[in-house]
C-alpha positions, 0 to 999 in steps of 0.5 A: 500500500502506498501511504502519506510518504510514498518515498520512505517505500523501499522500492526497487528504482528501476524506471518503468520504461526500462522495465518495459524494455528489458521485457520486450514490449517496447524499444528503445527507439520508442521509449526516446519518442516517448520521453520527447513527447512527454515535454512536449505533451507536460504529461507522465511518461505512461501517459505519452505511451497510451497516446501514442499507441506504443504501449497498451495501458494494462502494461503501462499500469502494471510495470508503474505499478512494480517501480511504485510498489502500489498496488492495482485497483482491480476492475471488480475493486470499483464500488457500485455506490459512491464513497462519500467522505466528509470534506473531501469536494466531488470537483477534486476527485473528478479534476484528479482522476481520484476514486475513493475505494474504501473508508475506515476510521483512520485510512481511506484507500483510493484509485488514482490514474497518478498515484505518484503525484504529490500534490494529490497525495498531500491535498488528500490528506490535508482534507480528510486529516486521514492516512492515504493509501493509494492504488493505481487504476486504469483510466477507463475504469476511474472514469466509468467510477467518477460517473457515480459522482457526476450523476449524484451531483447533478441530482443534487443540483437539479432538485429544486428545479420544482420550485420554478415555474415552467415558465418563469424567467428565473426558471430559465436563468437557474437552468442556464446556472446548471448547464454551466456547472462543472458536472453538467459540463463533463456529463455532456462532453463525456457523451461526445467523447463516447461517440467519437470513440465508439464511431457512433454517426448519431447520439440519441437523447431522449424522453420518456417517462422514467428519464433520459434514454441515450443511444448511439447509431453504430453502423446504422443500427442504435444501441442504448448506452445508458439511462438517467432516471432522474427526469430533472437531470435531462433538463440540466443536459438539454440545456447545455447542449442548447447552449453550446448549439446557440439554440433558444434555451427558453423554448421548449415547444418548438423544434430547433436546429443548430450546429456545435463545432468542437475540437475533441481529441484532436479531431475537429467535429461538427455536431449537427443538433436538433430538437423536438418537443415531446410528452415528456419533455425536450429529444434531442440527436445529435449527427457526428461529423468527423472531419478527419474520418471522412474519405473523399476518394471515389475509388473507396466509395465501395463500387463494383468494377463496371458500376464505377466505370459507368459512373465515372464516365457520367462524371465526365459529361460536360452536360446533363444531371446526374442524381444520387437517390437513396434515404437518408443517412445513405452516404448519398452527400458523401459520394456527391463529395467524392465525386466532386474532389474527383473533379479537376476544380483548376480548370472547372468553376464548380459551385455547390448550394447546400443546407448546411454545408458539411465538408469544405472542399478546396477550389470549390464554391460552397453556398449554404441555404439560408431560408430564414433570410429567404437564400433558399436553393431556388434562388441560390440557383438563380444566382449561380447561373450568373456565375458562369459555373461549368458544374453545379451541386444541389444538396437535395432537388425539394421542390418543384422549382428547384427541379425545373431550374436544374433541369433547364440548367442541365440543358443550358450546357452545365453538369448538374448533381443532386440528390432525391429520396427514392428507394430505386433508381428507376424511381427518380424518373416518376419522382421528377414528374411528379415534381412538375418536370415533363417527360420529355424534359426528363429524358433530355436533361438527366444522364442517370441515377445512382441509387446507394445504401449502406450495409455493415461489413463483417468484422475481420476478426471473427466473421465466420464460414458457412456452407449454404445448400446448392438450392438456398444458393439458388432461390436467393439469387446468390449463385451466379455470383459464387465461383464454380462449386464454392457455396462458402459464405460468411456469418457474424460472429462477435468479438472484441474487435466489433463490440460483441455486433460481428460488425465493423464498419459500413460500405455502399452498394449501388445501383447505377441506371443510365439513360441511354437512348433506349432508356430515353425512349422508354421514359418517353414512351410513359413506363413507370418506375418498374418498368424503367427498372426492368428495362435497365436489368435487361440492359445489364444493370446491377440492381441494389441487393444483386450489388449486395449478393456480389458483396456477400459472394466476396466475403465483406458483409453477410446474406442477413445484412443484405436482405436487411438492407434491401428489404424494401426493394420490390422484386418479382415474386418469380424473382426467389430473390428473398425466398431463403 
């Protein structure tokens, strides 16, 4: 145990990082790195090793331990409810990384993330007039410990918030006082912390009527992370992300978007922010934007050979609209992006109107969408063909007049890229005319649409074979992509490595449906959306879930993933493409 005088300890002074040498997990190259980055960084040498990545902190916590002779505070060590002691502030233990473990008469044991710190050591002492033995513990676990302290804190805070009218002024200024409390403070930033080490593309907090549920969108599919049970607790929270967004704190009836720009571990995120009012109170998402994360290059946007082929040459067609369809959360603004930075931007004026404006691209004139004060994509438009642009960028074609004006744009002589929602390709065309656009307006203007989804990728550690029956191979349409006699696919399985999901990431399957002449004729000639489709399989276009049958057949994403994906896709009932 370390007590008050940790230096009286006879302990062996071999350093740590000598120790970590002499046992074949570091070089000595490295550890030279780590001590320069150590005076740069003003931190522990075990710290410069985690944050390089050059050490696992299990390793780094147990030679520490053996050159301090402390002890380690062991994960089940933790206890489940928080030790108060009497005049020993929560602020202090939260700012320090200080846990207390255990409490007797004359001792108070303690995990510390810097049990050799001195100052540490004798505040402990000094405010509790205690003897101090300190253990070393692992930054994950302190943290998860100190959320016991933050939680029971911020309960206390919020309290007296009955005594308020809902209504009142004062309400909205004691508000304001808790979301600016150091507790509050850290619950929030400890939540976008999370999302950006889990990869989480949206937080969800929201109402019901046991507490404030929050849940994370990993790979397209929301898992709950924790609950607050304490209702008073979700309004010190709300309001801070409010403030942090510059949304009204004091209107709780309205829905409210807003936008938080933050730099967290070194990466630049751009949290997109949005309110709404329910029963129980005030639901809030936040879309994660990575700005370090995201990939621009179209050669990683997962197309198969020849759809990319196809796709790249629309890209190259001084004339004509090429739309991007999908729901939302697609990666359709994503591979518009890629698209985009695949252009030579030196010698093409390109101008994009977008709300908002997610990424900013070098060389490209990016507009956002201002409909409050009337700058609405309509008449952005109007202005950009003043401009003198060789390719235009809209967003998302919302209405009817931003359709025409694309359309007459796309005729005009520029290259014009957007976005629609519709579950095919093939249904854009029906999209457009119910939008008020004429067939035969449609049939000159747009070159083809690409229709895309986004489906999980197996994780590489453990996805795991499974031999699939010769007739499952048939009735899900998977055979003509399986090689001659293998009917080995992969299934999920669940590691460390995904979270337990068998998951690991998403990637794009597409549908690319080009208006050749004989597809013009047909959209001349009235063909609905199905028709359209089937015309262009018979031309040999890869459908969504055939995409993603390809997918499967290459070992990067499972058969149940595909059809999760592509369910909604309307198929022949001959077609036995969802038979299995």
């Amino acid at each position: 145990m370390v007590t008050q005088d940790l230096n009286s300890q006879n302990v062996d002074a071999t350093p740590m990082g000598e120790r970590l040498v002499a046992a074949g997990l570091l070089s000595d190259r490295d550890l030279e790195r780590a001590r320069l980055a150590k005076r740069e960084m003003g931190c522990m040498l075990g710290e410069a090793l985690v944050r390089l990545g050059l050490v696992a902190e299990s390793n780094v916590v147990k030679y520490l331990g053996e050159e301090l002779d402390i002890p380690i505070a062991e994960k089940g060590g933790y206890p489940e409810e928080p030790v108060i002691i009497e005049g020993l502030p929560e602020h202090f233990l939260l700012n320090n990384k200080v846990v207390p473990l255990a409490l007797t008469e004359s001792t108070i044991t303690l995990a510390a993330l810097k049990p050799q710190d001195d100052f540490v050591r004798k505040a402990l002492h000094l405010a509790t007039g205690k003897k101090i033995e300190l253990q070393l513990g692992m930054a994950a676990d302190i943290e998860a410990a100190l959320e016991l302290y933050v939680r029971g804190d911020e309960e206390d805070e919020v309290d007296s918030l009955g005594a308020f009218d809902v209504n009142d002024d004062e309400f909205v200024e004691h508000l304001k006082d808790l979301a600016s409390e150091a507790p509050v403070i850290q619950r929030v930033n400890q939540i976008i912390q999370r999302s950006l080490d889990i990869e989480a593309s949206d937080v969800h907090l929201e109402h019901f009527d046991d507490g404030l549920r929050l849940r994370y969108r990993i790979d397209g599919v929301l898992q709950e992370a924790s609950q607050i049970a304490d209702a008073n607790l979700s309004a010190a929270i709300v309001s801070r992300i409010k403030l942090l967004a510059n949304l009204n704190i004091a209107e709780r009836r309205l829905p409210q978007d807003g936008r938080i720009m933050m730099r967290v571990k070194g990466h630049e995120l751009d949290l997109r922010v949005s309110t709404l009012p329910t029963v129980h109170g005030e639901g809030i998402v936040m879309r994660v934007l990575d700005r370090q994360s995201i990939r621009l290059d179209l050669a990683d946007m997962g197309f198969s050979d020849d759809t990319f082929e196809h796709y790249t040459d629309l890209l190259q067609r001084p004339h004509g609209i090429l739309l991007l369809t999908g729901p939302t959360g697609s990666g359709k603004t994503t591979t518009l992006y890629a698209s985009l930075s695949n252009m030579d931007s030196d010698s093409l004026k390109v101008i994009t109107v977008e709300d908002p404006v997610e990424y900013q691209l070098h060389g490209i004139n990016q507009i956002p969408v201002h409909s409050q004060i009337g700058l609405t994509f309509a008449l952005a438009l109007r202005s950009i063909l003043r401009q003198d642009p060789d390719i235009i960028m809209i967003g998302e074609m919302r209405d009817t007049e931003t359709a025409q004006i694309a359309v007459q744009s796309a005729l005009t002589g520029h290259l014009v890229l957007s976005t629609l929602h519709t579950n095919t390709a093939a249904g854009a065309v029906t999209r457009l005319e119910d939008m008020g656009v004429e067939r035969f307006l449609i049939a000159a203007a747009v070159n083809g649409v690409l229709a895309q989804r986004l489906v999980r990728k197996l994780c590489s550690e453990c996805k795991t074979p499974s031999e699939l029956p010769a007739d499952v191979l048939k009735s899900t349409g998977l055979e003509p992509f399986m090689s001659a006699g293998n009917q080995t696919v992969y299934e999920a399985a669940g590691c460390e490595h995904c979270k337990q999901t068998g998951y690991r990431g998403r990637m794009a399957i597409h549908e690319l449906f080009v208006l050749d002449p004989s597809a013009q004729r047909a959209v001349l000639d009235g063909a609905d959306a199905h028709q359209l489709r089937e015309h262009a399989r018979a031309r040999g276009m890869r459908t969504l879930y055939e995409d993603g049958l390809h997918k499967v057949a290459l070992g990067l994403s499972s058969l149940d993933e595909v059809l999760r994906v592509t369910q909604d896709q309307n198929e022949d009932p001959g077609d036995g493409l969802y038979a299995a």
